[in-house]
Every structure is written in structure tokens, then in C-alpha cells.
C-alpha positions in Angstrom: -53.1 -128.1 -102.8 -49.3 -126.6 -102.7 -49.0 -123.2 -103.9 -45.5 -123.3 -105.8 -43.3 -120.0 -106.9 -40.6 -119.7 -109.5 -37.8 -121.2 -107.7 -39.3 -124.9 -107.3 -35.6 -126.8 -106.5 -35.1 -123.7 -103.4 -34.8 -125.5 -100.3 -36.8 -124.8 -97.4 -36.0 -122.1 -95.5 -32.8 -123.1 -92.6 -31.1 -125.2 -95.6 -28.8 -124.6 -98.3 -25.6 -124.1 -99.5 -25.0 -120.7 -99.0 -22.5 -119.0 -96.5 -25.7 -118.1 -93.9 -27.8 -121.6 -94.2 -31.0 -120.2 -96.0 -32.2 -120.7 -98.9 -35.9 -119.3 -100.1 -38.7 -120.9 -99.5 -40.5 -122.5 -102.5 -43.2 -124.7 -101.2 -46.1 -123.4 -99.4 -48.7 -125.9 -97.7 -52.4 -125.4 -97.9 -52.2 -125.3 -93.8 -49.5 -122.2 -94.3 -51.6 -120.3 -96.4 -54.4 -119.5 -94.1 -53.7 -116.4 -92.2 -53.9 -116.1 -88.7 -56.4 -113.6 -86.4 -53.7 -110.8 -86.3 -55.9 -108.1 -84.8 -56.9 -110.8 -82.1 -53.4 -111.8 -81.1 -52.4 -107.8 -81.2 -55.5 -107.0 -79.2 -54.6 -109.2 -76.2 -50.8 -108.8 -76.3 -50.8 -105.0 -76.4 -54.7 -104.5 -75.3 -57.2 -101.6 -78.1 -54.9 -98.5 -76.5 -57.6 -96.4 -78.1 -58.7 -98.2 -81.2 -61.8 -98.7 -80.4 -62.6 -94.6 -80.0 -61.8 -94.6 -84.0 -63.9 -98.0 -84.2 -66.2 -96.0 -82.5 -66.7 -93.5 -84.6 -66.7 -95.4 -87.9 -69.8 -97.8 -86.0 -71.4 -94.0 -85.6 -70.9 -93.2 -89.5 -69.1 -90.3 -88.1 -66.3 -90.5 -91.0 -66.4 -88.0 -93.7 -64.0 -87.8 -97.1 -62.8 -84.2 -97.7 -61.6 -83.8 -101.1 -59.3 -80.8 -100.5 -57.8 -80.0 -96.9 -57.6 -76.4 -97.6 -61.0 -75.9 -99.3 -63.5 -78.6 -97.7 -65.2 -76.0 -94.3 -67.9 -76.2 -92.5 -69.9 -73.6 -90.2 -70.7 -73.5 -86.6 -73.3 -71.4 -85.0 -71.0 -70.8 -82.0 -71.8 -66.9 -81.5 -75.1 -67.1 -81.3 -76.9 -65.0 -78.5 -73.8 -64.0 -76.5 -73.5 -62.6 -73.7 -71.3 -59.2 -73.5 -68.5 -59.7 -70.5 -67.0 -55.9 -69.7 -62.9 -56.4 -70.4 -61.9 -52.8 -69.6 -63.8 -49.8 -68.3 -63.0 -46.5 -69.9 -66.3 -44.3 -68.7 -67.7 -45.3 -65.7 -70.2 -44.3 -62.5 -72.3 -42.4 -65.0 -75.5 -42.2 -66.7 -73.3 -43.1 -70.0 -70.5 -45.3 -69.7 -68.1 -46.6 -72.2 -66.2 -50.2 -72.3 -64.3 -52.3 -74.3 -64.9 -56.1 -75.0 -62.1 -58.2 -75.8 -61.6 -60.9 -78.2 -59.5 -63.1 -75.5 -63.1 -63.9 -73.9 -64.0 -65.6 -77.7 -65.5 -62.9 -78.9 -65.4 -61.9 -82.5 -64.4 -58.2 -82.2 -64.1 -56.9 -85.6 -68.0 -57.7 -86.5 -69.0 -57.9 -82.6 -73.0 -60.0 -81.6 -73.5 -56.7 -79.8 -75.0 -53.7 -82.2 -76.5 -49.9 -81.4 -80.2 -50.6 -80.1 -79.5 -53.7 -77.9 -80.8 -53.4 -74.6 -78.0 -55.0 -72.3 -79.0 -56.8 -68.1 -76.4 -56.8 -65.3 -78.0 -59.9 -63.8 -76.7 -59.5 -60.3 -79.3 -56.1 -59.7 -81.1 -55.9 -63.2 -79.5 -52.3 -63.9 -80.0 -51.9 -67.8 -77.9 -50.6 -70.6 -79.0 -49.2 -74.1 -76.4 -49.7 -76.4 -75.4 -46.2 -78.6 -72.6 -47.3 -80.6 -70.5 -50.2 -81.1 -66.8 -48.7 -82.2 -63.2 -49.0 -82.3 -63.6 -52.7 -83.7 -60.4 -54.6 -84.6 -58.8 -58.1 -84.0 -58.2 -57.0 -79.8 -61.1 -54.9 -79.0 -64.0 -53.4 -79.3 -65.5 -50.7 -77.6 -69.6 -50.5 -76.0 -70.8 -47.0 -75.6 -74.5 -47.3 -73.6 -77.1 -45.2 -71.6 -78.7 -46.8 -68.8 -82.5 -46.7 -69.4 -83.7 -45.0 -66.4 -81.3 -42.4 -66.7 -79.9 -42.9 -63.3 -75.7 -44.1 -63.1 -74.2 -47.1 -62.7 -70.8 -48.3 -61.5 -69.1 -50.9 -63.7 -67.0 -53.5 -62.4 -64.1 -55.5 -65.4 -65.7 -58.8 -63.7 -69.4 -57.3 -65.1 -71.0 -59.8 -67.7 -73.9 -57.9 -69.5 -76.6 -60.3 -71.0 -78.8 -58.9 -74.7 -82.5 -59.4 -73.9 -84.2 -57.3 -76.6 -83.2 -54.2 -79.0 -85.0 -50.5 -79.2 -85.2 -48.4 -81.6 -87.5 -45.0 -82.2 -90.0 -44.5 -84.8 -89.1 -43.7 -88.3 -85.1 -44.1 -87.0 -82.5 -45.6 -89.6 -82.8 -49.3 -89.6 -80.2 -51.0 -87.0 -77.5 -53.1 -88.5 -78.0 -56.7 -88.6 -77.6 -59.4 -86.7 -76.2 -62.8 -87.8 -75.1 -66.1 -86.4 -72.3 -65.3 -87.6 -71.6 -68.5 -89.3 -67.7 -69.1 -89.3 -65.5 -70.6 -91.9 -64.2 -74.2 -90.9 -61.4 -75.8 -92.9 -60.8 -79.5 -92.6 -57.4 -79.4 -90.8 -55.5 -82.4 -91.1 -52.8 -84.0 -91.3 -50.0 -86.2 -92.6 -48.8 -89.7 -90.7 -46.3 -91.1 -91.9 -44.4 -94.6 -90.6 -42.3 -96.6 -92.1 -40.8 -99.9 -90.8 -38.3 -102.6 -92.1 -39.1 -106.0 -91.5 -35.7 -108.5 -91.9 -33.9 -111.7 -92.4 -35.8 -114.6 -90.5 -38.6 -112.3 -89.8 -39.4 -111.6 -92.9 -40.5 -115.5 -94.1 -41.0 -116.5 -90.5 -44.6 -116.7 -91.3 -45.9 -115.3 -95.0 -49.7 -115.7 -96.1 -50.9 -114.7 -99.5 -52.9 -111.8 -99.8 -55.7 -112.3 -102.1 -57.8 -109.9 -104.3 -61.9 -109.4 -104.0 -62.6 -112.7 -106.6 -61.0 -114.8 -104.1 -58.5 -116.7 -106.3 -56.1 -114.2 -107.8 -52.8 -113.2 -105.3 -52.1 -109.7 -105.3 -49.0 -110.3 -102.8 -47.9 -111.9 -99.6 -47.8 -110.3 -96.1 -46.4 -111.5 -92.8 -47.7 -110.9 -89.2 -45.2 -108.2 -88.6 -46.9 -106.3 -91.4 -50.0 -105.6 -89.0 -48.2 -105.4 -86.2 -46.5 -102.0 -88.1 -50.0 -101.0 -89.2 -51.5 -101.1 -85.8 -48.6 -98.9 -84.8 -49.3 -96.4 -87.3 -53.1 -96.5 -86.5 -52.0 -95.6 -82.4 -50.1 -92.8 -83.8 -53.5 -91.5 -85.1 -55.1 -91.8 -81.8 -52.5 -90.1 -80.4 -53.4 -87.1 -82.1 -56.9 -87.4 -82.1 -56.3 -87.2 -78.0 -53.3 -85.0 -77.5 -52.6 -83.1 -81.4 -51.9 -79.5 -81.3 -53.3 -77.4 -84.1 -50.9 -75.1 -85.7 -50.9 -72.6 -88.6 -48.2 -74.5 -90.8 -47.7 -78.4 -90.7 -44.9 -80.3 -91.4 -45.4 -80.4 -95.1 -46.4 -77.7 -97.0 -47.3 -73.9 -95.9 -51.1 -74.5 -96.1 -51.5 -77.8 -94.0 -53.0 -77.1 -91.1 -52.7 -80.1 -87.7 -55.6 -81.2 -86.3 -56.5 -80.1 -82.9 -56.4 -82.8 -80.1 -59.5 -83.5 -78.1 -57.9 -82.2 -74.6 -57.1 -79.2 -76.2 -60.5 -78.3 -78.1 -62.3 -79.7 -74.9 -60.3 -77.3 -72.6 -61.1 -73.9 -74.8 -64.5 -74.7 -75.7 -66.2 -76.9 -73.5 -68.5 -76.6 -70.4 -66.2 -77.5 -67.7 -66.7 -78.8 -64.4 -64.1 -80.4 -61.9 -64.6 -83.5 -59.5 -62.0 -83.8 -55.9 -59.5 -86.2 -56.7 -59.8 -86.4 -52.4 -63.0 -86.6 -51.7 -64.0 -88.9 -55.1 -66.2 -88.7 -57.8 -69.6 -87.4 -57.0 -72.5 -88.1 -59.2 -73.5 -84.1 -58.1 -70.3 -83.6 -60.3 -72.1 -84.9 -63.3 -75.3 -83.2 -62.7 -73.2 -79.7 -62.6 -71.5 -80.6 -66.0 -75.0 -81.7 -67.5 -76.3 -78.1 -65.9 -74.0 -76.7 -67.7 -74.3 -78.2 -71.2 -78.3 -78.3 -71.0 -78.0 -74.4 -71.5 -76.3 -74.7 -74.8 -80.0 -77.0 -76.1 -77.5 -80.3 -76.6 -79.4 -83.1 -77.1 -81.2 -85.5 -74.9 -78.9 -88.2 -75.8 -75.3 -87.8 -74.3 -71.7 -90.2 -75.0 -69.3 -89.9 -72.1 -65.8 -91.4 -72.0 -63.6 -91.3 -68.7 -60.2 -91.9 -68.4 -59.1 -94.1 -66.0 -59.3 -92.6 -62.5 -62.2 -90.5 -63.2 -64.4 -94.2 -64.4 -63.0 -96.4 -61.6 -64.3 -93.4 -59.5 -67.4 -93.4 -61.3 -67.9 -97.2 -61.6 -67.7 -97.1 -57.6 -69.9 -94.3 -56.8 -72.9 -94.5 -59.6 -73.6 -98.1 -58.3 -73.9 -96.8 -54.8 -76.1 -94.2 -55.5 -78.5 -96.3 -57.4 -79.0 -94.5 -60.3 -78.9 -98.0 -62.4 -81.7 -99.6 -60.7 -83.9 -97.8 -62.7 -86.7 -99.9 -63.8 -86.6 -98.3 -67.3 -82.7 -98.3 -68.0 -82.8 -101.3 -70.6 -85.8 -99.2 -73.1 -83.4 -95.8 -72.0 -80.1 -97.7 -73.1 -81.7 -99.1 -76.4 -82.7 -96.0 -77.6 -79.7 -94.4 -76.8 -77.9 -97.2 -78.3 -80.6 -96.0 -81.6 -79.3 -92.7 -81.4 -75.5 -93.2 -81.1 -75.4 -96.3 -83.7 -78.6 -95.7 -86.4 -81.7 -97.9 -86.3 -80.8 -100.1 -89.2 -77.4 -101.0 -86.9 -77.4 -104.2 -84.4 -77.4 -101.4 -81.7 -77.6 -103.7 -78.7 -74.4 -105.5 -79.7 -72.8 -102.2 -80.4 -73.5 -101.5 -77.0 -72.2 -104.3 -75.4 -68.5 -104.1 -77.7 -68.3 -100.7 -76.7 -68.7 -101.7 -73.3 -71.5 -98.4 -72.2 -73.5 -97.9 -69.1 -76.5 -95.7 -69.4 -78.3 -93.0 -66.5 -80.6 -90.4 -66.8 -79.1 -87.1 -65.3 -81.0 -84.0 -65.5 -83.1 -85.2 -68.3 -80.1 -86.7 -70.6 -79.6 -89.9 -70.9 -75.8 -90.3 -70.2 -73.9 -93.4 -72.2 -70.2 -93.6 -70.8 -67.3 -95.7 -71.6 -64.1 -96.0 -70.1 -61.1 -94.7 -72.3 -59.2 -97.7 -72.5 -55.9 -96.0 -73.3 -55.5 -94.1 -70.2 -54.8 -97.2 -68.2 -51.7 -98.0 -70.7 -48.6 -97.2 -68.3 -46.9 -96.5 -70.9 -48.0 -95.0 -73.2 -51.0 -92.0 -72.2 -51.6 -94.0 -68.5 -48.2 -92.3 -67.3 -48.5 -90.8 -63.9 -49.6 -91.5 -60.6 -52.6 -89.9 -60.2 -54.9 -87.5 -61.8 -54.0 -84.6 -59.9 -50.1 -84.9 -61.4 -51.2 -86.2 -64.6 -53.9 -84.4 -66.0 -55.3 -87.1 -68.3 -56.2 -89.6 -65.7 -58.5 -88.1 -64.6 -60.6 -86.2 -67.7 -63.9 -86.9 -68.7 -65.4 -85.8 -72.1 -68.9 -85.4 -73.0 -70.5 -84.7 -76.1 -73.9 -84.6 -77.9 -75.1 -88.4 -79.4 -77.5 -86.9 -81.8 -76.2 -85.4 -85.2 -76.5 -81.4 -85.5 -77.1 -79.9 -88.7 -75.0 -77.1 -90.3 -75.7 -74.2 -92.4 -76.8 -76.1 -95.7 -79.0 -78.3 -93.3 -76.9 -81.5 -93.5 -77.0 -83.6 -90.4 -73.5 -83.9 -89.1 -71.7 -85.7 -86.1 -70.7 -83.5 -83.2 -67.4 -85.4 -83.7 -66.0 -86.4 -87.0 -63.1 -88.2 -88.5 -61.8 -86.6 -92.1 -60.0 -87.9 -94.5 -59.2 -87.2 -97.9 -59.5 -89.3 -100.7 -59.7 -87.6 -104.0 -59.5 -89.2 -107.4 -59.0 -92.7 -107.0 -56.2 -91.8 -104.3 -57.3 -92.7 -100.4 -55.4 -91.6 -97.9 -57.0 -93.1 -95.1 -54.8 -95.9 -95.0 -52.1 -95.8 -97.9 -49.4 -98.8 -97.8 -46.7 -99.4 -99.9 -43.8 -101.1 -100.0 -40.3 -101.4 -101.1 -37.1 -104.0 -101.5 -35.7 -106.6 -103.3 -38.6 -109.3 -102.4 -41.0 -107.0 -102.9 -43.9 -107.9 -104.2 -43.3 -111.8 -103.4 -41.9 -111.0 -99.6 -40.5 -113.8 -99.7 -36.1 -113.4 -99.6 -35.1 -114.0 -96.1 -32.0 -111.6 -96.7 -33.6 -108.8 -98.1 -34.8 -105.5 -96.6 -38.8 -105.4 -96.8 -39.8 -101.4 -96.1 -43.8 -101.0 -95.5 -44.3 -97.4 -95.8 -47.7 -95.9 -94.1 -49.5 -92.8 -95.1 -52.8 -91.0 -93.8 -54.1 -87.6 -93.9 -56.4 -87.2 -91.8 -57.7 -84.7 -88.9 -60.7 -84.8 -86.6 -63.8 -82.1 -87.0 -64.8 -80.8 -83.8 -68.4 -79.9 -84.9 -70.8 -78.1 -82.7 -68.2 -78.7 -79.8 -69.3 -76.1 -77.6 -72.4 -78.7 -76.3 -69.9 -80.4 -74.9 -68.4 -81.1 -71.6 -65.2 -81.8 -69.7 -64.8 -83.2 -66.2 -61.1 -82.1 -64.8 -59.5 -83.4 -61.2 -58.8 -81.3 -58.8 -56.7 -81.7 -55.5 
């Protein structure tokens, strides 16, 4: 059945009596009408370039609506149990020494972990500290004045990191201040994408397909295959900064918008970090370092790598030599990972497979990794010729599978993907558009303008159980 419009005596489009030889196309056939696989066509012209990380994410549930950018927070126990590294000595070789502890190691010097009565260990000979007061405490440093317990001195050294092991305190003393997790306020940092593109002339009725609305029968507009093509655009832009954004204290559009940090960035000043020789190759001892390294900070059993493009091929290589996946029990390990990462009531097997994971058991975890497609795009985040000129080629990141729970108890993802939809208005993918064929798209010599919006940011929760593999010359 022909779908007719209200020019029925147009001519088809490349005839007519006008100076350019078009006239609008009235008639469209029942063939025409069907739209084509866009996202398929899309895919294998231009590859996922990191599409399938935010496909990832959704499959994991790991997609959260924040109402309000400024006043949606979480908390993260990320100063629990610190150790106390020395920063600058100004007492030392005594009985009682005095130091300062600065806020450029992460520390929280204003309302610092360490109090009066902690009992401080220099691991490397097991001289101990009391602690007598805890002062000068601002936004740079704070300053440790402590006894040593057996009353004999001790020589300090700025490189000196002091672990707390218990607390003491005398009989009928003044209670000692408290200790908290010190939970600390999270906003939702995101932020605004915008993209607009102008599709024209012949392009713009080349190929037109009705859109139609949930019954299935009304026609709430028409759209062409450059439509997605702009929206898949705008949806790279987002995993642009999901990879490489750059938190700031202002944003591009108002005082209080905040950008979302990328993940190199969070990954480099919070995570466990371990390197691998870009010379020698990737070493599976590499990974059981990193995993070292994370197991202290009580992640999870269940672990998601994803390796850029050097680092995997490396990988890929060396893990099948070793063989680490001749394990007997890798198909029951990989399908309850796969439970983990996707949800029981999820087709986790096939989830799997399309997000194309292999599965070991290091050190007790059960590692999933995935290569990170979009590192092998020369273009685009693939530029360089090797990972020790171009950092990114060579990165690995590791996080927790399982969710963590925050301070109200709520089970969260260790990564999450916010947007804000408030309202009735969602922002995680707004379109609009604009021009003289709008909304019929259908005047071959008219502008058509799609306009894209979405605010949106990533949550980095519980990011410090996590871990980043770096090349090395």
C-alpha cells in the first residue's frame, strides 16, 4: 500500500520544471518504507569505536538517572584505615618527634584518619610511635607530634610511611576523638554534549523512512540514514569523554556544572598501578602484581579487565602460552562470572560471547578481559606507534565485577553511567530538529538541522579497587 503526502501531482524526485530539476517526492512504495539496519551498516563501515563499553554498561544495569547534577552525591569509603606517610620532618632523632603529613599524598588534612592515642609501626624495623596530638590541620598539612613507646629515639626519614595498628589510652583519661570513615560528598559531575548537523539537497530525500510511534500505525515523522549516521557521532563524542574527559571546577555552561572525569585520568590518581615492558612483552607475572595489589583493597572475587590494543595483542599471545586457559574448570568459572557481571535473570552466556571476554583465575580472582576496541582506531584514539609514545595503547584497566554498596546500603556499580532526566525531560539522548521540511523531511532544497543533546557524566564509584596496567620502555 502507497503512503501518499499532500502534494499528490509532485513529481518524483530528479523531475520537474523548476530551474534545478527536483521536484518533491509524493509517492512512497511499501518497499521504501521499510528502514534499513543502520547500526549494522555503521558498525562495519566505521567498526563499535567504543560503543560497546557504553553497551556494556547498560547490559550491567550500571546506568543511573540523577535528577539534579549539583545535588544527586554519593559516598565512598576511600579513607578508611590509612596509612600515615611522613611529608616533612620538623623534630627528629629523638624520643618525641614531630612531622607533618600532607594532603598531596590524598590525605584529608583538615580532619586527618590519624587522632592522639594511635599507636603508629615503621614496618621496615617495627620502631613504634604513640601519637600525642594531631595539630596545625588545614587544606596543606597537618602536623603528628608522637613518643616512641619504649622510650628510646628514632631517626625519621620524609620517605617513612607509618602504619595505625591499635590506639591507647590511660584509665579514667578524656575519651579520644573519634574516628570515621570519613564518608565524602560525591556530586554527579556531568556534562553537556551538544552536536548539531545539517543534512542537504539530495541527501536529504536520498533515502527517507517513516518513523512510527509505539501503536505501530501512527507516523510521528520521517528520518533518513544520515540521521543515525549524526547520532552515532554524537554517541563517540560521549565515549570520548568517558575515556579521555577532564574534570574541571566550571563547565562550559553554567558556574555550577562540573565535567566528568575521564577514565585514564581517575585510573591514574586512584588506582593500583602496575607497569608491563613494552620490550620484553606482557608477562602474565604483570597481572599477578596488579591483582596483588588490588586484593589488599578486599575487591571482589570477580574482576572485568579491558586492554587497549598493544597491551591485549600482548596478552592474547602470552596467556595462551602459559596455559592458564586450559583449565578444566574455566567454562563453570566464566559462567558465573558472566552471573556476576550481567545478573542471573540476563542470557549471560550470550552476553559473554558479544562482549567478546576471556576468563583466568589469577591470585584467586577470576579475571574477564576484553579488548578496547577503540584503541585500534588509527584515527581516532589508536594514534601512535607504540605504547611507549602513545600512552593509551598500551593501558589496561581493571575494576571490581561485583556491585559495592554505599552509605545508605544501596548496591552500586563500581562504574556508573549518570544521566539526568527530571520531569518528563531525558537528557540521555535529546533530538530535535529544525528547517523548512521539518517535520515531513522531505524538501530536497531545504536545510534539515538535527540538533543532539546529553548531560551526562560517568561515577567512578569505589574506584580505588581498581587497577591500571601502564607500558614501560
Amino acid at each position: 500500500m502507497a503512503i501518499s503526502y499532500n502534494n499528490p501531482a509532485a513529481l518524483p524526485q530528479g523531475y520537474g520544471t523548476t530551474a534545478n530539476g527536483y521536484g518533491q517526492h509524493g509517492i512512497l512504495s511499501s518497499i521504501d518504507a521499510l528502514p534499513p539496519d543502520v547500526s549494522t551498516k555503521l558498525f562495519k563501515r566505521f567498526g563499535g569505536q567504543g560503543l560497546d563499553i557504553l553497551n556494556l554498561l547498560i547490559a550491567q544495569g550500571a546506568k543511573r538517572v540523577v535528577n539534579n547534577s549539583n545535588g544527586s552525591f554519593h559516598f565512598e569509603e576511600d579513607r578508611y584505615n590509612q596509612s600515615v606517610p611522613v611529608f616533612s620532618i620538623d623534630i627528629n632523632s629523638a624520643a618525641t618527634v614531630e612531622f607533618q603529613i600532607a594532603a598531596s599524598e590524598g590525605l584529608n588534612t583538615l580532619n586527618p584518619y590519624v587522632v592522639p592515642g594511635d599507636l603508629l609501626i615503621r614496618m621496615t624495623d617495627f620502631k613504634r610511635l604513640r601519637v600525642n596530638t594531631v595539630t596545625s590541620k588545614d587544606t596543606t598539612n597537618a602536623t603528628v607530634n608522637a613518643t616512641t613507646i619504649d622510650g628510646t629515639s628514632i631517626t625519621l626519614a620524609d620517605t617513612d610511611v607509618f602504619a595505625i595498628y591499635s590506639s591507647s589510652f590511660a584509665e579514667d583519661t578524656a575519651q579520644p576523638d573519634a574516628k570515621a570513615t570519613y564518608w565524602t560528598r560525591y556530586y554527579a559531575p556531568m556534562q553537556r554534549h551538544k552536536t548539531s548537523a545539517k543534512i542537504t539537497g539530495d541527501a536529504l530525500t536520498d533515502k527517507v523512512y517513516p518513523v512510527m510511534m509505539d501503536d505501530g500505525k501512527t507516523i510521528k515523522g520521517f528520518h533518513s540514514h544520515l540521521f543515525a549516521q549524526h547520532e552515532y557521532r554524537h554517541l563517540l563524542g560521549l565515549v570520548g569523554s568517558m575515556i579521555l574527559g577532564k574534570g574541571t571546577t566550571a563547565g562550559s555552561n553554567a558556574s555550577n556544572e562540573t565535567y566528568a572525569q575521564g577514565m585514564v585520568d581517575t585510573f591514574q590518581n586512584r588506582a593500583v598501578q602496575s607497569t608491563w615492558d613494552y620490550s620484553e612483552g606482557f608477562d602474565v607475572t604483570d597481572l599477578y602484581d596488579l591483582i596483588s595489589g588490588m586484593k589488599a583493597n578486599w575487591t571482589g572475587n570477580d574482576l572485568i579487565g579491558l586492554f587497549c590494543k598493544d597491551l591485549y595483542q600482548n596478552f592474547e599471545q602470552n596467556i595462551a602460552s602459559s596455559g592458564l586457559l586450559q583449565n578444566t574448570n574455566i567454562a563453570s568459572t566464566r559462567q558465573e562470572s558472566a552471573k556476576v557481571i550481567f545478573g542471573d535473570n540476563q542470557d549471560f552466556e550470550t552476553m559473554m560471547s558479544t562482549f567478546a571476554f576471556s576468563t583466568l583465575t589469577l591470585n584467586g580472582k577470576n579475571l574477564s578481559v576484553k579488548s578496547f576496541d577503540l584503541s585500534y582506531d588509527p584515527t581516532l584514539f589508536g594514534i601512535g606507534a607504540s605504547p611507549v609514545t602513545s600512552p593509551f595503547l598500551g593501558m589496561g584497566f581493571v575494576l571490581p565485577a561485583e556491585k559495592q554498596a554505599d552509605a545508605s546500603g544501596l548496591l552500586r556499580n563500581s562504574v556508573e553511567l549518570t544521566y539526568k532526566s527530571m520531569d518528563g525531560e531525558d537528557r540521555f539522548m535529546k533530538v530535535w530538529d529544525d528547517g523548512a521540511a521539518s517535520p515531513r523531511r522531505l524538501g530536497p532544497n531545504d536545510n534539515y538541522v538535527i540538533y543532539m543533546l546529553t548531560q551526562f557524566g560517568f561515577d567512578w564509584f569505589k574506584i580505588e579497587q581498581c587497577g591500571l596496567l601502564s607500558c614501560v620502555a
